[in-house]
N, C-alpha and C positions, 0 to 999 in steps of 0.2 A: 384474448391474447393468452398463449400458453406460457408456464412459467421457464425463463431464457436459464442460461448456464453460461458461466467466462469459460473463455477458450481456456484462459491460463489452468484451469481445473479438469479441461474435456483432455488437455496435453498431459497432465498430470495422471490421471486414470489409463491412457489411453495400454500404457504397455500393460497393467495388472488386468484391465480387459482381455488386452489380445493374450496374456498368459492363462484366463481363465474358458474365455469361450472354449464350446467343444469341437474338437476337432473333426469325430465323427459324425457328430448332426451337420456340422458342415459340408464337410462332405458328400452327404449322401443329399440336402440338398444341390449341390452342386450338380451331381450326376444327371440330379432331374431335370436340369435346364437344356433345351436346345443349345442348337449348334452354336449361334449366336444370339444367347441371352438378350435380354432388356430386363432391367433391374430396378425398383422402385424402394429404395431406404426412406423412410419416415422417421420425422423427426433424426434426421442425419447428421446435425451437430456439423463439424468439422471434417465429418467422410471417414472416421476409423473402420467402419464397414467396410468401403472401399477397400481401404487398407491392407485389411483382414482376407476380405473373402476373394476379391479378382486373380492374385496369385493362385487360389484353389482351384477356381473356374481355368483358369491357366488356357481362355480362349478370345475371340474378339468379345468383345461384351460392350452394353450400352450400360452409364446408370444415370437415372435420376433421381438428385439429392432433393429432398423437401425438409423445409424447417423455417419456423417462422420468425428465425435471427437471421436476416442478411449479414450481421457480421462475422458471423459465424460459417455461413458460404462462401464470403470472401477469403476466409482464412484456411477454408476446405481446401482452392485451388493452392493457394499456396501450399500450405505441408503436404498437398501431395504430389506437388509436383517436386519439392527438394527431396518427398521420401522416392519417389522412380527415379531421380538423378541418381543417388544412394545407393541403387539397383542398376544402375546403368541403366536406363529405359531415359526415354530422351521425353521431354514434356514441354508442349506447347498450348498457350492458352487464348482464346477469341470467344468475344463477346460473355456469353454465359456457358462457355464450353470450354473443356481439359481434355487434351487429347494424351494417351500415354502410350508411344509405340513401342512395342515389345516384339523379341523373335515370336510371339505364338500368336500376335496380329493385335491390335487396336485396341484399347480401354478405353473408354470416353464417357465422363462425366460429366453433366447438364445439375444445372442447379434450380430451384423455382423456391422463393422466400415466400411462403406464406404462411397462415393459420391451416392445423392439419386436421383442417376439414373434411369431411368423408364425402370422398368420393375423387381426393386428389390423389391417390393412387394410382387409377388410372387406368381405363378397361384394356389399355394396350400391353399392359406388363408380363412379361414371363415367370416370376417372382418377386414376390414384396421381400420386404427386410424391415427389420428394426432393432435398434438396442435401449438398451436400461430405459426403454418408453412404455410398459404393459403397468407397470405397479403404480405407474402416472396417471393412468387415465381411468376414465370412469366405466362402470358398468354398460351405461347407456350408448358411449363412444364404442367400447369394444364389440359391443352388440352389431353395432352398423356397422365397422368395418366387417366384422364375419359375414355379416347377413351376404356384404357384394363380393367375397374374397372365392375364389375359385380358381387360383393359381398355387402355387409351393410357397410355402410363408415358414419365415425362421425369425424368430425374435430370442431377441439374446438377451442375458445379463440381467434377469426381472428378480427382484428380489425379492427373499420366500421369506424373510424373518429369521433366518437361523445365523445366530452372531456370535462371535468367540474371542472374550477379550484377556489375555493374562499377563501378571496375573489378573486375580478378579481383586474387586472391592466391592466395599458395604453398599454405596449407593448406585452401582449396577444395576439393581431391577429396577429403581427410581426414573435413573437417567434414560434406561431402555423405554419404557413407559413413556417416557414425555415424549419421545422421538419417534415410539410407532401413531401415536396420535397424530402426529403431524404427520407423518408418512398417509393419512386419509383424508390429509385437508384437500381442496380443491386446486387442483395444478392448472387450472385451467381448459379442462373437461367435464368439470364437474367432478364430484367426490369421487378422492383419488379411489381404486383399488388396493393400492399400497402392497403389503405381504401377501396379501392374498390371491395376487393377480395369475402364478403361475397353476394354481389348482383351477381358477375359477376360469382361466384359458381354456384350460385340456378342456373341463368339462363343458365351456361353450361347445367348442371346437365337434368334442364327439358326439353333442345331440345334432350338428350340421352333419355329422356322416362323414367326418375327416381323419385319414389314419394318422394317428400322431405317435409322438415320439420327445421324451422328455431327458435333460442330463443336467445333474450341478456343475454350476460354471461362477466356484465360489472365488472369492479374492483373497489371497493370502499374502498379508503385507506382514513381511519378515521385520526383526527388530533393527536390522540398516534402513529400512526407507522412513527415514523420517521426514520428510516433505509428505508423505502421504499417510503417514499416520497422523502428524500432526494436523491435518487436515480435516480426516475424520474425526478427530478431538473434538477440533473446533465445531464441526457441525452437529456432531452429537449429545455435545456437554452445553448444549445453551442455556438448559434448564438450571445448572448447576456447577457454578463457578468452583467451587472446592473440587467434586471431581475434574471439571475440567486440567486444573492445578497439579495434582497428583498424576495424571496419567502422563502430560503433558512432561512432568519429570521422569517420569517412567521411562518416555519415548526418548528423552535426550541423555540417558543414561545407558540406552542399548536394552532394555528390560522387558519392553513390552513390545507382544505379536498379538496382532487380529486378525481375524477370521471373518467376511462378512460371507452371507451366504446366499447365492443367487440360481436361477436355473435357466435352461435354456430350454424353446420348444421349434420343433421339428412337425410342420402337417403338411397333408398332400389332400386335394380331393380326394373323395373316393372314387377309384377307377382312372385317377389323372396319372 
């Protein structure tokens, strides 16, 4: 069983994602899809993918969400069906399908709640997807998905270690320390990759013979959002309640801005 996430947190990230992902690796997967796309997100949460990337595609498209919280697929349909009302797109929902009619034709999301096992991807896809899922998983895992991947793959929001918190304090490299250690525990793939996932990507990637293409797609949480800094407090400072204390005052005084720092990757087969 992989390690699950509350929506109430996947809602919370979801705008300082979509302010960070890049816009150009998106797009230029976009370009690469046929006419009418079919789309496989892994590990898809609540569908921000969806979200994000169908407006670019800006055609019919199919996707299939996979994720192994059904409660979290259930809550897929809904925010996106209240985010295309919001858009004026009209959205109707049967059985395990969301349909979003749009003037530029058809969006339709299909959900499947499992363990992301390799090979539920899916030989039929025209592009995989995924977000803040690469620093999760293990070497072993990412191996297999490459080994079968020979379609346009875009994983977003993987994060590279680079963090920025101010101001600073004394027990920063302390607190950092305990947190990248946990960032390698086992999420449920076996030992995570953690910060190291976006290097150790590309260079899977390029001994497969994939042209890739890489961009920081960091988060910058200003000193008004504090629902989401205080968030990162809390998950950060578990080692150490004093810092947690201080920043914590920090963030409700308007004082403190962070930086976390994430990348995003762009591959194509070669010759695809």
């Amino acid at each position: 069983m992989t390690e699950s996430f509350e929506a109430t947190w996947l809602a919370l990230r979801e705008p300082f994602d979509k302010a960070a992902r890049s816009i150009i690796l998106a797009r230029h997967f976009c370009e690469r899809l046929p006419m009418c796309p079919r789309i496989v997100d892994l590990g898809a949460g609540t569908g921000s993918m969806f979200r994000f990337l169908a407006p670019i595609i800006a055609r019919r498209q199919d996707w299939l969400l996979i994720d192994a919280d059904p409660r979290l697929l259930d809550d897929a349909f809904g925010r996106t069906a209240a985010w295309a009302r919001r858009h004026g797109f009209a959205a109707t929902s049967s059985g395990d399908e969301l349909a979003v009619a749009t003037p530029r034709g058809l969006w339709r999301m299909q959900v499947m709640a499992t363990d992301l096992v390799l090979g539920t991807e899916r030989s039929d896809a025209d592009g995989i997807v995924c977000s803040a899922l690469l620093d999760l998983v293990s070497m072993s895992w990412l191996n297999g998905l490459l080994d079968h991947l020979s379609v346009p793959f875009l994983a977003s929001l993987i994060v590279d270690g680079r963090d920025s918190w101010r101001p600073t304090h004394p027990s920063d490299a302390r607190v950092h320390a305990a947190f990248r250690r946990d960032q390698f525990r086992d999420k449920g793939f076996g030992a995570a990759l953690g910060p190291t996932a976006p290097t150790t990507a590309l260079r899977a990637l390029a001994v497969r013979g994939f042209v890739t293409a890489s961009a920081p797609s960091d988060w910058r949480v200003p000193r008004s959002a504090l629902s989401m800094q205080r968030a990162l407090i809390e998950g950060r400072g578990f080692s150490d309640a004093g810092w947690q204390e201080v920043r914590l005052r920090q963030a409700l005084r308007g004082r403190l801005a962070i930086t976390i720092g994430h990348r995003d990757i762009l591959a194509f087969p070669a010759g695809g």
